[in-house]
N, C-alpha and C positions, 0 to 999 in steps of 0.2 A: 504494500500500500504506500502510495504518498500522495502528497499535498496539493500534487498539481503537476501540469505541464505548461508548458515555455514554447514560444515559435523561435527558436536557433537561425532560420537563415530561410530565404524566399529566391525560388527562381521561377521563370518564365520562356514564353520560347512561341513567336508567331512565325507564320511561312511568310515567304520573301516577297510573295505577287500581292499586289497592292489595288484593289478594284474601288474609284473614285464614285463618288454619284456621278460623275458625265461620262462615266463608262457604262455605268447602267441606261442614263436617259438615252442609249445611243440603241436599246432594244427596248427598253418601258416607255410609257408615256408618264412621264415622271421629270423631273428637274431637279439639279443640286439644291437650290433655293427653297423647294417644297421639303426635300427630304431634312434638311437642317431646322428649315422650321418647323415643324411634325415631331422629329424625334433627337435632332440635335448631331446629326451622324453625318461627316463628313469622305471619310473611305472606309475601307472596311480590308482584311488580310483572308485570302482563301485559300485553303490548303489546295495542290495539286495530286504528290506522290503521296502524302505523309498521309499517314492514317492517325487516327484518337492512340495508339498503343504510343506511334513514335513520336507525337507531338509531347504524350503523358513524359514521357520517356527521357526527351532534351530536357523538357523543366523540371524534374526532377533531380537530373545529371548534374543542372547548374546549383541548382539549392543542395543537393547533396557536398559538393564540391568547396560552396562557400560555408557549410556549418563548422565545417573540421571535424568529421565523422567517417567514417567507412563505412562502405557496404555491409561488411561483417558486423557494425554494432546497429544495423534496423533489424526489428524485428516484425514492424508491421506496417502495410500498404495497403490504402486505401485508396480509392478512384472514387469520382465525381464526374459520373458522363450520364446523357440519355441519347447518347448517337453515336456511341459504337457497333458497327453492323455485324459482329462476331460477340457472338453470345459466350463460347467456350473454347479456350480459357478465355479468362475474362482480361481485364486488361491490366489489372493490379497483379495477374499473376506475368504477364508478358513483362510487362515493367518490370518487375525483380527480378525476371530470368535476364535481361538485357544488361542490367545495372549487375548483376555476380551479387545478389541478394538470396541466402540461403535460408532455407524454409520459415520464410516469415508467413505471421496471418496475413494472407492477402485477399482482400474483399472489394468491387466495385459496389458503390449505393447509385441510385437513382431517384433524385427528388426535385431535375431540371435545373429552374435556375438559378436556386436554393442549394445545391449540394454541395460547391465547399464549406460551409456553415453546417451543415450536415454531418458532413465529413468531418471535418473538426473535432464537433463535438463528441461524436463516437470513438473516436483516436484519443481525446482526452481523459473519457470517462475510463476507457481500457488501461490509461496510463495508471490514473488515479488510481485503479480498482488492482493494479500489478500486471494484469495480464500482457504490458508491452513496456517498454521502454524506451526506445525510440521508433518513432513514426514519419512515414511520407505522407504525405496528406495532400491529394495533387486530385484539380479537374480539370477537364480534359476536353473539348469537343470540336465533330468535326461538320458544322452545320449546314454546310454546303455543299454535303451530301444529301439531306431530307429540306432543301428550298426549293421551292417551284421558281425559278428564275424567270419564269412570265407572269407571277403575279406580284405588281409594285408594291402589296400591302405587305408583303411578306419577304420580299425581294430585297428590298433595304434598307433589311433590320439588323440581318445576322455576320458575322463572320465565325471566324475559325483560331484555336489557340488555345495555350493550357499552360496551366501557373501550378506552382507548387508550393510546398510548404515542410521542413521539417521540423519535428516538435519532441521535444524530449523532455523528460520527466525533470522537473526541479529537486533542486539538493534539499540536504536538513536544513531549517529557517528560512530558506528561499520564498520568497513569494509569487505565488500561481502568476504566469502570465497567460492565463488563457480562461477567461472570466466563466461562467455558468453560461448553459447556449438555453435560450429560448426559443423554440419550435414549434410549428402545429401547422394547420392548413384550412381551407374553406372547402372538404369535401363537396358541397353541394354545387361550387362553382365547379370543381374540377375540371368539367368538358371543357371550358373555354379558350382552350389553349391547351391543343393536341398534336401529336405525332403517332400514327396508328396505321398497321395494316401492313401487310410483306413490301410494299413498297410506298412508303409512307412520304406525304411532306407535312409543315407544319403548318396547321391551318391556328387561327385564333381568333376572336372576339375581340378584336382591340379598344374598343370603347370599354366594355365590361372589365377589363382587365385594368385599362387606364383607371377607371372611376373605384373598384379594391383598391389597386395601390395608391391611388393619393387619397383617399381616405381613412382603410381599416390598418395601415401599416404604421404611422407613427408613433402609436402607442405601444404598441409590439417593441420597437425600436427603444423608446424610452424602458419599457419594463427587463430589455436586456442591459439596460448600461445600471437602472436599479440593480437586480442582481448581482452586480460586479462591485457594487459598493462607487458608484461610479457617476458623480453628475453630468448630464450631455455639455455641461458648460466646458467640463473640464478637459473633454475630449481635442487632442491634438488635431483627430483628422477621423471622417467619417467617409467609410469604404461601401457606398451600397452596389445591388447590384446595376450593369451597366444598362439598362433597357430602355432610358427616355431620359434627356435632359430635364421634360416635366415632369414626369413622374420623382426627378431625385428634387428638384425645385420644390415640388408641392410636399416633400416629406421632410424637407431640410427645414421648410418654414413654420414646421411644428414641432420641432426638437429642442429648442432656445440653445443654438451651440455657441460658443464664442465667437466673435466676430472676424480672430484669427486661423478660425479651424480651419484646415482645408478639406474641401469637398472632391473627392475623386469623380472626375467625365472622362475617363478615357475612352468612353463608346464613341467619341469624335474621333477619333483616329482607328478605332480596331471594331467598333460598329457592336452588336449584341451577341456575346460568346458564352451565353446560359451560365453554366455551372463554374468555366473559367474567370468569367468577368470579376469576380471579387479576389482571388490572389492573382489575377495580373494585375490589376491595377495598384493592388498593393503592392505587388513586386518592385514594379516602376516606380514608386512613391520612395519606398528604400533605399533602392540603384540612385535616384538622382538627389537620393539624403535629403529629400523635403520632410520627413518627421523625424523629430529626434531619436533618439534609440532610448528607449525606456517608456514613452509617453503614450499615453492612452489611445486608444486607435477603435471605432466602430465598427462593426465587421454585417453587414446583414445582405442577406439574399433573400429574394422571393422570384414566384413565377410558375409555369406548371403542375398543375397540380388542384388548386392554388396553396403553394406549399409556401410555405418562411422560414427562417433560422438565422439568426445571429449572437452575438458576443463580443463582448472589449477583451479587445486582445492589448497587449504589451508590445512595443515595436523593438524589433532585434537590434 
């Protein structure tokens, strides 16, 4: 048993090809202008060769690499995807075959675009409870695989890309950097925001889903940073997921955060990457030393399902 677990070191890792809104309006009936004002999304990254294993795979390699860990001290792997097209093995086990990671627990979740928050927390509570001691905590997705590339609602929302996280049990006296996660979901919404069927794309109710998340999530938000012992004032930097400029606008303006926090957007450059979107954009946030190391950090994803999860996490 111990006290808690700690995020050690974050990587990331997009593909290389770069698809603009005026690459898109050149087959949609759509414009850069419309797609920034709607959802705030400037280009977007698409995987070509890489698949959800090898995208999981790079960002792990790199977070592995800056913790000062080995391969031989994980013991557990977890994935955060809903658009891996290989069911078995899953991809938590490809990723530790890849990386010389020997018989760790290796488990993918799926709870869209909620699952690094997910993910997290199940890697922590494992810590707390003994059964691991150090953890990959990585999501992964390859979304442009299940886009219908002819319909502009759904066209230029998404990209591709997967961020990781490693988390390792804290010492005697040490304090938890990995707050209590809050989760649940709006079963009843579920449908409205789907990926189904042997050859699926992602269809959604973007109003419906708009009008949930800027109304029933702020509180949610607030009662994770409670748990943590945590006022939103106090918060460094709040990490939501990446899916609408408005959507993080209408949830920031009911948080009361300090007026220096910073807000993560990085869906303006890498577009909506589900379950990746909350440790890339913390990843970036790190690499380019915008939060101090030590300082509070919000962590929350929603989407799918309609599922949620977050926690104040501790900046490495």
């Amino acid at each position: 048993m111990t006290a808690g677990s700690r995020i050690v070191a974050m990587g990331h890792y997009q593909p290389s090809r770069v698809v603009t809104n005026d690459d898109l309006a050149m087959t949609l009936d759509t414009n850069d202008a419309w797609i920034r004002d709607r959802v705030g999304i400037a280009e977007r990254r698409i995987a070509e060769n890489e698949t959800v294993a090898d995208m999981a795979t790079y960002a792990a390699e790199k977070a592995l690499a800056s913790s000062g860990l080995s391969a031989a001290d994980i013991d557990l792997v977890t994935v955060a995807t809903c658009t891996s097209i290989d069911r078995c093995p899953n991809v938590a086990a490809r990723v530790a075959a890849r990386l010389g990671i020997t018989a760790p627990a290796a488990y993918d979740l799926n709870t869209a675009c909620s699952g690094f928050s997910y993910a997290l927390g199940t890697a922590d509570h494992a810590i707390r409870a003994g059964a691991a001691r150090n953890a990959l905590v990585i999501g992964a997705e390859k979304l442009s695989d299940v886009t219908d590339w002819s319909n502009r609602t759904t066209a230029v929302l998404f990209g591709d890309a997967a961020g990781a996280a490693v988390v390792s049990a804290v010492g005697d006296g040490e304090e938890a950097g990995v707050g209590p996660v809050l989760w649940g979901s709006a079963p009843d919404k579920g449908d409205v925001l789907r990926i189904e069927g042997w050859q699926p794309y992602i269809e959604q109710e973007g109003q419906v889903v708009f009008r949930w998340a800027t109304t029933a999530l702020a509180p949610f938000a607030i009662e994770a940073c409670r748990r943590a012992g945590v006022e939103p004032s106090e918060l460094a930097a709040f990490v939501p997921h990446q899916a609408n400029t408005r959507i993080i606008d209408g949830i920031v303006k009911r948080l009361g955060l300090s007026p220096d926090a910073i807000i993560a957007k990085d869906l303006v450059n890498s577009g909506n990457t589900s379950a990746a979107s909350v440790p890339l954009a913390l990843s970036k946030l790190i690499e380019r030393r915008e939060v101090p190391s030590g300082s509070h950090v919000l962590l929350f994803g929603f989407g799918g399902g309609l599922t949620y999860a977050g926690q104040v996490v501790r900046c490495p």
